[in-house]
N, C-alpha and C positions, 0 to 999 in steps of 0.2 A: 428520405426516400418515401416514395406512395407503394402501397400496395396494391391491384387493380381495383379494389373497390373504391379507392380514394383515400381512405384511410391510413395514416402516419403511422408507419415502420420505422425500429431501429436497427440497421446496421450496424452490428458488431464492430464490423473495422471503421468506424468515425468516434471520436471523441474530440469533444474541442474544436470540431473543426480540422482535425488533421486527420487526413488518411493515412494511417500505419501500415496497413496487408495484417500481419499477421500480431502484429501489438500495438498497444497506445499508447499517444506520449504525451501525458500532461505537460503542466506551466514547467516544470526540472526538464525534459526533453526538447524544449524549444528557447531553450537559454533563460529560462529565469531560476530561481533560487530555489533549489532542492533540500526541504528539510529531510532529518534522520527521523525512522520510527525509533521511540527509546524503549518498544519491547522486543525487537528484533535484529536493529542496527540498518535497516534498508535505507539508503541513502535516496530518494526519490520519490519520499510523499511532495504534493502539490502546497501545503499547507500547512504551517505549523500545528501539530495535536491540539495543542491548548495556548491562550492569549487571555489577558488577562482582562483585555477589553470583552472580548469575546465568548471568551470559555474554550469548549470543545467545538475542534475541528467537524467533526461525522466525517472524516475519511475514512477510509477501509484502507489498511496497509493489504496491499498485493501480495507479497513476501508472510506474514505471519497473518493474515484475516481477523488482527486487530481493529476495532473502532472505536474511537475518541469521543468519546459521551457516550456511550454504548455498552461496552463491552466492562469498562471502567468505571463508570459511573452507576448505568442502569443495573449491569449484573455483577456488581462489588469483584471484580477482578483484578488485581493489581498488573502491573507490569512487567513485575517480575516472577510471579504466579503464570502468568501465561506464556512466558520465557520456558522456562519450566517446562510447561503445557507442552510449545514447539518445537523444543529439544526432544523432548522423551518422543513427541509421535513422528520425530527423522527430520525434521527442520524442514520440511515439502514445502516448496510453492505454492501458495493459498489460493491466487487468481487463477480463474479461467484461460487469460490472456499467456502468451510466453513469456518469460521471466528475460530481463534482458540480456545481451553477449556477454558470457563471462561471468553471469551471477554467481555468488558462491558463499551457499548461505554461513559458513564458520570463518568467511575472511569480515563480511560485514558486522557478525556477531563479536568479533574480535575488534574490531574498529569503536564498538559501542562500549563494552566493555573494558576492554584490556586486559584483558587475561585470555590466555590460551584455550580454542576449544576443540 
């Protein structure tokens, strides 16, 4: 979208080209392959964290505001340090955006895991 100067604005509700309204739905919401974050168990990163071609992703997990090269890398935080982190400050939704129908951060964390939480 333009702004009246001319100038290139981002609207919130586009990403990828899809219009959500009130959330965004990467390449996991339009049928492709949804990686798990393995600091929080969120089933719906766009990308796998780390490849071995590649390295780090730089995704931001929505769910825990983890990032892969970042967060790991740049600020010596492991993944299970920031597990930790997100448990102790109430497991909250990290993004801006709404967290999808039915999110439920101790069924995902249990999925990653396996053990009760």
């Amino acid at each position: 979208m333009r702004s009246r100067r001319g100038t290139a604005r981002i609207d919130a509700a586009w990403i990828g080209g899809v219009r959500t309204g009130e959330a965004w739905i990467g390449a996991a919401g339009r049928g492709g392959t949804p990686f798990r974050c393995p600091v929080c168990g969120y089933l719906g990163l766009d990308e796998a964290p780390w490849t071995e071609e590649s390295g780090a992703s730089y995704e931001i997990c929505p769910s825990c505001g983890f990032e892969f090269g970042v967060t790991d890398v740049d600020r010596g935080i492991s993944y299970e340090q920031r597990r930790r982190e997100w448990i102790a400050a109430g497991m909250r939704w990290w993004s801006r955006r709404r967290p999808p129908p039915g999110w439920d951060p101790r069924v995902q964390l249990r999925e990653l895991t396996g053990e009760p939480s």
